[in-house]
N, CA, C and O atoms as a GROMACS GRO file, in nm:
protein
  396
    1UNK      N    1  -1.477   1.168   0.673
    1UNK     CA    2  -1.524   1.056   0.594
    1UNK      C    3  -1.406   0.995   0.521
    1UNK      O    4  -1.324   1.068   0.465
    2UNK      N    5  -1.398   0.888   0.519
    2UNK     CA    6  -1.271   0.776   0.483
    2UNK      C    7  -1.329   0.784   0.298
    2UNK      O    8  -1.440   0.738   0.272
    3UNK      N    9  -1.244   0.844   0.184
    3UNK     CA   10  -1.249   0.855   0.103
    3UNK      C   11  -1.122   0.821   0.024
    3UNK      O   12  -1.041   0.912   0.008
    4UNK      N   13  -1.099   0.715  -0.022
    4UNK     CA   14  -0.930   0.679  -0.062
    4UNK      C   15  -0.934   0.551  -0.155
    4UNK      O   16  -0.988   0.442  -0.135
    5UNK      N   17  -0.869   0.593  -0.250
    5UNK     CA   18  -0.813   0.463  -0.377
    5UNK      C   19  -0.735   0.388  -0.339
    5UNK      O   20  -0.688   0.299  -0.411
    6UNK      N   21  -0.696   0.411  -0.190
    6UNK     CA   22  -0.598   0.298  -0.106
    6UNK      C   23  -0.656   0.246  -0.009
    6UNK      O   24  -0.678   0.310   0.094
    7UNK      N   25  -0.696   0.109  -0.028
    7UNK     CA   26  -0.759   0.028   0.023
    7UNK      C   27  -0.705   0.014   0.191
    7UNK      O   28  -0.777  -0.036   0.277
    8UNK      N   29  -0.571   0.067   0.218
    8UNK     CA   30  -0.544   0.096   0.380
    8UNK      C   31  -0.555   0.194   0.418
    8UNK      O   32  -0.541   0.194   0.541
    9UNK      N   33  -0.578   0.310   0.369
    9UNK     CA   34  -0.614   0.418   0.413
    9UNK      C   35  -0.763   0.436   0.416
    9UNK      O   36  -0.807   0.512   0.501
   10UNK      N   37  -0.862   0.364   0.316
   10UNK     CA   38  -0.991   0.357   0.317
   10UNK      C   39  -1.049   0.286   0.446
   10UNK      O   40  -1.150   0.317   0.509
   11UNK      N   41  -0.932   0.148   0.475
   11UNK     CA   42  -1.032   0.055   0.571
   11UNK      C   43  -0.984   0.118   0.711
   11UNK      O   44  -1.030   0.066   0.813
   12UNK      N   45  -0.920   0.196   0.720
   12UNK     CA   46  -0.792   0.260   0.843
   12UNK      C   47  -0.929   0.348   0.836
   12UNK      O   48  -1.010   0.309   0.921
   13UNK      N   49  -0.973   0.449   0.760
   13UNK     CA   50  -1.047   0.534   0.818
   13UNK      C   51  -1.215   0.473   0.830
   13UNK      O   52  -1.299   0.558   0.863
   14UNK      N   53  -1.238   0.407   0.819
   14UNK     CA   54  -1.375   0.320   0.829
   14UNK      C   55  -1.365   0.282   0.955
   14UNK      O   56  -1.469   0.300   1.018
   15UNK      N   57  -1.229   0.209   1.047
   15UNK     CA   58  -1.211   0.201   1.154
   15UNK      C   59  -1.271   0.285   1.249
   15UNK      O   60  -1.356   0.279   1.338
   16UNK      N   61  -1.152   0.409   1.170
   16UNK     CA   62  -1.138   0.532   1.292
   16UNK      C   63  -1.271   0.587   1.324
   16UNK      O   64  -1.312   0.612   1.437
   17UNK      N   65  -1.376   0.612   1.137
   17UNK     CA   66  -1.493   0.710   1.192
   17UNK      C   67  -1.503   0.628   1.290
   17UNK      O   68  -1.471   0.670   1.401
   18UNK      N   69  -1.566   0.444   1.270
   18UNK     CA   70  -1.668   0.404   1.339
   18UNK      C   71  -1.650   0.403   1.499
   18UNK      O   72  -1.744   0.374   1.574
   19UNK      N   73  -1.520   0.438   1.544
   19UNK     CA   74  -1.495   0.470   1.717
   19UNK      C   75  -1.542   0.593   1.741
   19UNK      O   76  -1.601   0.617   1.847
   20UNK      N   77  -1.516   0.708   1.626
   20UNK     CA   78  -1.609   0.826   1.656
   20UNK      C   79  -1.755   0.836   1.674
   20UNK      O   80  -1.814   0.914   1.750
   21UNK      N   81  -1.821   0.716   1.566
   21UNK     CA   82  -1.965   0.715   1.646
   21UNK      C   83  -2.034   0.635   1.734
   21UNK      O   84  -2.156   0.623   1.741
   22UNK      N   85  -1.925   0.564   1.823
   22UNK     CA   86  -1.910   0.466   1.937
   22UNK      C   87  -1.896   0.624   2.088
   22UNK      O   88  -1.963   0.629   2.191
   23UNK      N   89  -1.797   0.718   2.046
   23UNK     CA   90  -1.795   0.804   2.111
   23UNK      C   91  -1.901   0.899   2.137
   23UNK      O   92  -1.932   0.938   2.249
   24UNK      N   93  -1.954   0.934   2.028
   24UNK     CA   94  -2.110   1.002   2.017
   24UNK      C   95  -2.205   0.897   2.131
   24UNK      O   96  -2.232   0.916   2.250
   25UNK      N   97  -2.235   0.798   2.054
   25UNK     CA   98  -2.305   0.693   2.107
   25UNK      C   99  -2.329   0.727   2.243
   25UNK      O  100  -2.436   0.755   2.295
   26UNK      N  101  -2.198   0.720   2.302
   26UNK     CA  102  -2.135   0.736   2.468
   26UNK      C  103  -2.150   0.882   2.558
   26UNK      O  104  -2.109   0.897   2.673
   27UNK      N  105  -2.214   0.975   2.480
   27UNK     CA  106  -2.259   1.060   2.515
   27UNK      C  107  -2.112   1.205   2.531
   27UNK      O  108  -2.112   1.284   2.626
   28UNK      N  109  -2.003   1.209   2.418
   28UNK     CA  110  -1.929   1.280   2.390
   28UNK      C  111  -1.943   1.334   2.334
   28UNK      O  112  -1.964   1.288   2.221
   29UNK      N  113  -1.946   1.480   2.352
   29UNK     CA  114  -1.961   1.561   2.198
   29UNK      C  115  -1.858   1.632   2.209
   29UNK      O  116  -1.792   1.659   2.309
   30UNK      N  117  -1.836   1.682   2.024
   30UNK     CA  118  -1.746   1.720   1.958
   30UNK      C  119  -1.731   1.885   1.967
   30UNK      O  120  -1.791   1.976   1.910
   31UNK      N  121  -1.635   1.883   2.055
   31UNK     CA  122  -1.606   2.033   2.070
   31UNK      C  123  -1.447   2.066   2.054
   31UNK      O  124  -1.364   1.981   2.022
   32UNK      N  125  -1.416   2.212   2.084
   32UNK     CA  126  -1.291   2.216   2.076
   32UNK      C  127  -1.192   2.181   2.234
   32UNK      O  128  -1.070   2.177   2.249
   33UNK      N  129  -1.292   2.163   2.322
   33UNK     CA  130  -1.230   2.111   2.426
   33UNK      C  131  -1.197   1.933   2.394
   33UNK      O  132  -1.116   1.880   2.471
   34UNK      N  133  -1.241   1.869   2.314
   34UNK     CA  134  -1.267   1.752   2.297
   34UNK      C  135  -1.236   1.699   2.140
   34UNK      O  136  -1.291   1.597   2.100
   35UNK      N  137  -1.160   1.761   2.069
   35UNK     CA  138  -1.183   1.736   1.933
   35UNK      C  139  -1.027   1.671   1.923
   35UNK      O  140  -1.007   1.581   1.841
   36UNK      N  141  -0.943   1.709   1.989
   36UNK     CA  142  -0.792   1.664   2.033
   36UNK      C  143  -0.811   1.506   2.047
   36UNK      O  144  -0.800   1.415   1.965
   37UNK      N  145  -0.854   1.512   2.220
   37UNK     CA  146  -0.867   1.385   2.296
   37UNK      C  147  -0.938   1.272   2.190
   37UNK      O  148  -0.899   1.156   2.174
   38UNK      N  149  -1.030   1.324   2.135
   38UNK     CA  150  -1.124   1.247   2.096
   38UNK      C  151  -1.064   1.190   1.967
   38UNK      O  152  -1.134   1.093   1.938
   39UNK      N  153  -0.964   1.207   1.874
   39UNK     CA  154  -0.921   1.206   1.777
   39UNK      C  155  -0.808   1.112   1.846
   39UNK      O  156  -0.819   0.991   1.827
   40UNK      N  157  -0.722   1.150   1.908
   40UNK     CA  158  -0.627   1.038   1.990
   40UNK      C  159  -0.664   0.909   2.010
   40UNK      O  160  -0.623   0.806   1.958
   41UNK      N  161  -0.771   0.931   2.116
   41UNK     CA  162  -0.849   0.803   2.168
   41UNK      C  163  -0.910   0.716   1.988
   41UNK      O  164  -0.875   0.608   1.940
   42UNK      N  165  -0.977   0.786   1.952
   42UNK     CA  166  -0.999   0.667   1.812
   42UNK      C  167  -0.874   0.655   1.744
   42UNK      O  168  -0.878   0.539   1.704
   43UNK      N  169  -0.787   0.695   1.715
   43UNK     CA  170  -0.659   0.669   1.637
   43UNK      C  171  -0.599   0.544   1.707
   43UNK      O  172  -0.562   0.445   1.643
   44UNK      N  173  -0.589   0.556   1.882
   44UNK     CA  174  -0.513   0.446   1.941
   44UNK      C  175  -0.637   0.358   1.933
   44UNK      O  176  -0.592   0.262   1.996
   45UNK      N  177  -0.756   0.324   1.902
   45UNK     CA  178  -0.832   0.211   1.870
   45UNK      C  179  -0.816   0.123   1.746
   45UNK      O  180  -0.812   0.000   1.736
   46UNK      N  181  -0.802   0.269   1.609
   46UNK     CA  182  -0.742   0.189   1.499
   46UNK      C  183  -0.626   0.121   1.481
   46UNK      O  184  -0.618   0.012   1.424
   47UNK      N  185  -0.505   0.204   1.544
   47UNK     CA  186  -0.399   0.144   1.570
   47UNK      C  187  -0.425  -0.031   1.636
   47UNK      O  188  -0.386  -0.128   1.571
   48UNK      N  189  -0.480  -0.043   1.742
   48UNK     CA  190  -0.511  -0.173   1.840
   48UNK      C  191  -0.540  -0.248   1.716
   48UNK      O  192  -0.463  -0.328   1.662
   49UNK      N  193  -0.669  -0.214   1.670
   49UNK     CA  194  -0.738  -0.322   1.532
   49UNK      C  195  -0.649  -0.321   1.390
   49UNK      O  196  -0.659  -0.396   1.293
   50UNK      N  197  -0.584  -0.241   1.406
   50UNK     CA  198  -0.515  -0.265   1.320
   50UNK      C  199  -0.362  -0.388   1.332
   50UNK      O  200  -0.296  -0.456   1.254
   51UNK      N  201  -0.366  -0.364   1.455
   51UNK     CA  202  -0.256  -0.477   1.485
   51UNK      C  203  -0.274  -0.583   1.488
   51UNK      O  204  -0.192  -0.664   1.445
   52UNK      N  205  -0.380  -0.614   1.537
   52UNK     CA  206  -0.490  -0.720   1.560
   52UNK      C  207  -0.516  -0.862   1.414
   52UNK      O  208  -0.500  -0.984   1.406
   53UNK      N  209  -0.569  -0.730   1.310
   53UNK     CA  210  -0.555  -0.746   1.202
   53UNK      C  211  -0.445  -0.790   1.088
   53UNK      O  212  -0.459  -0.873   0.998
   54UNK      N  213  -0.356  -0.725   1.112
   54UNK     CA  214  -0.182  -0.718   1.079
   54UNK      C  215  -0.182  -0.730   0.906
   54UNK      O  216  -0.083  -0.773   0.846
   55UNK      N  217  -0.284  -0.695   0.851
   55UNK     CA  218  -0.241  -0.630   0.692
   55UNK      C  219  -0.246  -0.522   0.664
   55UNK      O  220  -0.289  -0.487   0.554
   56UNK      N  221  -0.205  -0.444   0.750
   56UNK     CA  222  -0.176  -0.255   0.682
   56UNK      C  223  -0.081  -0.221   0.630
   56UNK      O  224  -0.028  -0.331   0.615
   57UNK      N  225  -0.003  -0.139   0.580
   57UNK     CA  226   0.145  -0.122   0.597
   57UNK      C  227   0.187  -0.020   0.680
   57UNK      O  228   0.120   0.056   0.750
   58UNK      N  229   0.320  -0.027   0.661
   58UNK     CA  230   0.383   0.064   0.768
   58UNK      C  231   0.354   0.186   0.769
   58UNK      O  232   0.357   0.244   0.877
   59UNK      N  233   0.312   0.267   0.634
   59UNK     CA  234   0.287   0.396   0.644
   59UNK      C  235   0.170   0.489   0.746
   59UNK      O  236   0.167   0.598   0.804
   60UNK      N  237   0.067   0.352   0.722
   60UNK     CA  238  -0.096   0.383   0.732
   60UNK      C  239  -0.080   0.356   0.901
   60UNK      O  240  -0.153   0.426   0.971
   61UNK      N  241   0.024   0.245   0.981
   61UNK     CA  242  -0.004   0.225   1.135
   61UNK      C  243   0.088   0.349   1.132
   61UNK      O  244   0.003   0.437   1.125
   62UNK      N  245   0.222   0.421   1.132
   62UNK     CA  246   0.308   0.497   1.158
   62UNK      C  247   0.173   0.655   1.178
   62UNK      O  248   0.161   0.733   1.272
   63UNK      N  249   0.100   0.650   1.054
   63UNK     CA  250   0.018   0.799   1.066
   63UNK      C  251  -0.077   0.778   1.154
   63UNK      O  252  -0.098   0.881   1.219
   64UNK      N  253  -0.135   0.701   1.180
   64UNK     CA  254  -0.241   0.651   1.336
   64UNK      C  255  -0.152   0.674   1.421
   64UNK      O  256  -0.143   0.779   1.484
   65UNK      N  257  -0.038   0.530   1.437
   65UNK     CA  258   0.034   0.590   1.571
   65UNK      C  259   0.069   0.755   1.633
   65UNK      O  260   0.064   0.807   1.745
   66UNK      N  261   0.099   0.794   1.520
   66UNK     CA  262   0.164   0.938   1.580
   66UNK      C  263  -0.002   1.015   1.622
   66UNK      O  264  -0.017   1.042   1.741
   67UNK      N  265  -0.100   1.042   1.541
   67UNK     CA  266  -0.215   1.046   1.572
   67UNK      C  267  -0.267   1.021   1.709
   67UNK      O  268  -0.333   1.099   1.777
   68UNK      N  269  -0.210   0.849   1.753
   68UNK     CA  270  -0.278   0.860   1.887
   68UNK      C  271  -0.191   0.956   1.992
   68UNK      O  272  -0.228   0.980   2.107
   69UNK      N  273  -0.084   1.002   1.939
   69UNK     CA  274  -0.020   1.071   2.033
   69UNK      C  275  -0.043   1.212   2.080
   69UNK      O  276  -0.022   1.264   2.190
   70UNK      N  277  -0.092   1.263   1.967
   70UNK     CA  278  -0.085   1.391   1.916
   70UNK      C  279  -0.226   1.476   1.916
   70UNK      O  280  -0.257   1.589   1.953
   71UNK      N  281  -0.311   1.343   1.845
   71UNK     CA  282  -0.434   1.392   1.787
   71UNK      C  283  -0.404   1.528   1.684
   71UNK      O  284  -0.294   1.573   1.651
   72UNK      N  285  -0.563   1.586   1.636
   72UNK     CA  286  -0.571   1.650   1.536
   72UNK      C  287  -0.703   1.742   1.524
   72UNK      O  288  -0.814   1.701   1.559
   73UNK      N  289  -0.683   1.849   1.481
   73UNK     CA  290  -0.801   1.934   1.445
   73UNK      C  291  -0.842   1.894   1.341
   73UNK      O  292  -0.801   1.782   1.313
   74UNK      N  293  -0.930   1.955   1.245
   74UNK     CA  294  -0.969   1.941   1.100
   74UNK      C  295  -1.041   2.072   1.112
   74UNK      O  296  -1.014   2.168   1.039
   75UNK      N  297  -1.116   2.074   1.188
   75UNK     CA  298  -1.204   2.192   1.179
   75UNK      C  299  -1.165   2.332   1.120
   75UNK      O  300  -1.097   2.386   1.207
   76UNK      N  301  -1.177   2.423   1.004
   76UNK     CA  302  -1.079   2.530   1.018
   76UNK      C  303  -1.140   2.639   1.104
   76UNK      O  304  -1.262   2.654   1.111
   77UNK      N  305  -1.047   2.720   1.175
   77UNK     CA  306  -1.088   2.814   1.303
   77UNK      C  307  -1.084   2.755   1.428
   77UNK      O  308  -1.097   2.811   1.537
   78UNK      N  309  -1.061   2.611   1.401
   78UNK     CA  310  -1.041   2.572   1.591
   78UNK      C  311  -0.889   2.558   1.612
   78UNK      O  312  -0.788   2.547   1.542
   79UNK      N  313  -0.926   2.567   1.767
   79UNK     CA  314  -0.766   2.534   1.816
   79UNK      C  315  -0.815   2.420   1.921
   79UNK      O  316  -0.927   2.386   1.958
   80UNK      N  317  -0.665   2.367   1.959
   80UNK     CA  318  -0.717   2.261   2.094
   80UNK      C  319  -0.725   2.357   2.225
   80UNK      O  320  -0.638   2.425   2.278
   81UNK      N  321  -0.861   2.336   2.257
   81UNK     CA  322  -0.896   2.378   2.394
   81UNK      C  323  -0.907   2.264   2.483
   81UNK      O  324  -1.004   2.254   2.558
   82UNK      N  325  -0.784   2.150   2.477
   82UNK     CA  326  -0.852   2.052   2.576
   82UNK      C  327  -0.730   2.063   2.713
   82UNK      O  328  -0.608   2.082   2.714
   83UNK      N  329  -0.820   2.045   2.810
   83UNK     CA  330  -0.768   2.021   2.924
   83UNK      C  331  -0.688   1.915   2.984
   83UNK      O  332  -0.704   1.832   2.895
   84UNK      N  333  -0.630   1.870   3.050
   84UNK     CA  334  -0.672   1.743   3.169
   84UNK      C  335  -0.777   1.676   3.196
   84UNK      O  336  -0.789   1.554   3.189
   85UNK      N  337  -0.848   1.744   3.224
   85UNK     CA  338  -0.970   1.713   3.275
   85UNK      C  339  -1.089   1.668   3.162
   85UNK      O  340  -1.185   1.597   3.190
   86UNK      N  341  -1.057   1.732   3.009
   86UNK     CA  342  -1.182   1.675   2.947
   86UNK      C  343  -1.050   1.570   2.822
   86UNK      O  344  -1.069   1.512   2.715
   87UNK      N  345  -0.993   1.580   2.863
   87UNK     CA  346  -0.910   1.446   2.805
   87UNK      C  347  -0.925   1.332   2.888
   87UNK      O  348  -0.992   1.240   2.842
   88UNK      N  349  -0.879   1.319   2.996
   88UNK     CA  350  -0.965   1.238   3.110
   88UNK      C  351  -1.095   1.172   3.108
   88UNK      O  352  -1.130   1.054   3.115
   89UNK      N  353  -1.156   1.283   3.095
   89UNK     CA  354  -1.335   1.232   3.044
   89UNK      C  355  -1.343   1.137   2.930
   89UNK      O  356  -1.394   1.026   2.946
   90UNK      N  357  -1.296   1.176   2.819
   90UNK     CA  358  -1.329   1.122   2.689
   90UNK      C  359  -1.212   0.973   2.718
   90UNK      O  360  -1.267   0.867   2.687
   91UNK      N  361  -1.100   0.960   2.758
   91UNK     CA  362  -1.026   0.855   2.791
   91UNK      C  363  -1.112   0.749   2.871
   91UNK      O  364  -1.134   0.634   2.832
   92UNK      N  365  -1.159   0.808   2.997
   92UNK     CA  366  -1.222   0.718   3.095
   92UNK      C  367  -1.364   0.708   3.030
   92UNK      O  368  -1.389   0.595   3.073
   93UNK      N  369  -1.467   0.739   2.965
   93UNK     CA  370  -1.564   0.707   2.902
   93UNK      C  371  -1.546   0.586   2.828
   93UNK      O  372  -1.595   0.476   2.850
   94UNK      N  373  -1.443   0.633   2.708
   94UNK     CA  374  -1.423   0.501   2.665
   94UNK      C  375  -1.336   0.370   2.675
   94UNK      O  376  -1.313   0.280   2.594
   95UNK      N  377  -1.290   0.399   2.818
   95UNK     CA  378  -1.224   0.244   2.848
   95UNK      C  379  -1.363   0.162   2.934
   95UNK      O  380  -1.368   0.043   2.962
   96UNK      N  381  -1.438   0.237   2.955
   96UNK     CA  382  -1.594   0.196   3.019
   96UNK      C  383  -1.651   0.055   2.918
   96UNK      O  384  -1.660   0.058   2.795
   97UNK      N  385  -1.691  -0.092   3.026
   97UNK     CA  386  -1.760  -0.166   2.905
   97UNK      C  387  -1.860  -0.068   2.812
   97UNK      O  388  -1.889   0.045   2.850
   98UNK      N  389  -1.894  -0.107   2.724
   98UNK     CA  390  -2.020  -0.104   2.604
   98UNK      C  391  -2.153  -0.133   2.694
   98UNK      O  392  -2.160  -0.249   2.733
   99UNK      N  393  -2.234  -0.069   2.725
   99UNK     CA  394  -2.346  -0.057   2.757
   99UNK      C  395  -2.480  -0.131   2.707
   99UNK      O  396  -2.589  -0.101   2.756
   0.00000   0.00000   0.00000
């Protein structure tokens, strides 16, 4: 949940959830095979809208960018269990039109 006294880090994560429940939507769920990919894939969405947009600063696109590279756990006790194959999934799901 996007919780922040910085109005780019607040609207940066309002972005990001709302691709996470575009991903739900799409029939992805949140596992540790998928919690990587899935975190990438919305980061490189905020990043896009955020460029799009072009009032962030450098700090707030620099921590997305690396994000879409990288992705991220949060969960404590998980690790990335993602594959090829379910990075793939969650990639090719959502380059799919909107239904």
């Amino acid at each position: 949940m996007a919780e922040n006294p910085d109005i780019n880090n607040l609207a940066s994560g309002m972005i990001h959830d709302s691709r996470h429940a575009e991903q739900f939507r799409r029939g992805i769920s949140f596992s540790q095979e998928t919690a990587v990919p899935m975190e990438m894939e919305a980061s490189q969405f905020t990043v896009d809208v955020m460029k799009n947009m072009g009032t962030f600063d450098a700090s707030t696109m620099k921590s997305y960018e690396d994000d879409a590279k990288t992705g991220h756990i949060y969960r404590r006790g998980w690790t990335d269990k993602s594959t090829p194959e379910s990075r793939e999934k969650v990639f090719s799901t959502m380059k799919k039109p909107r239904k």
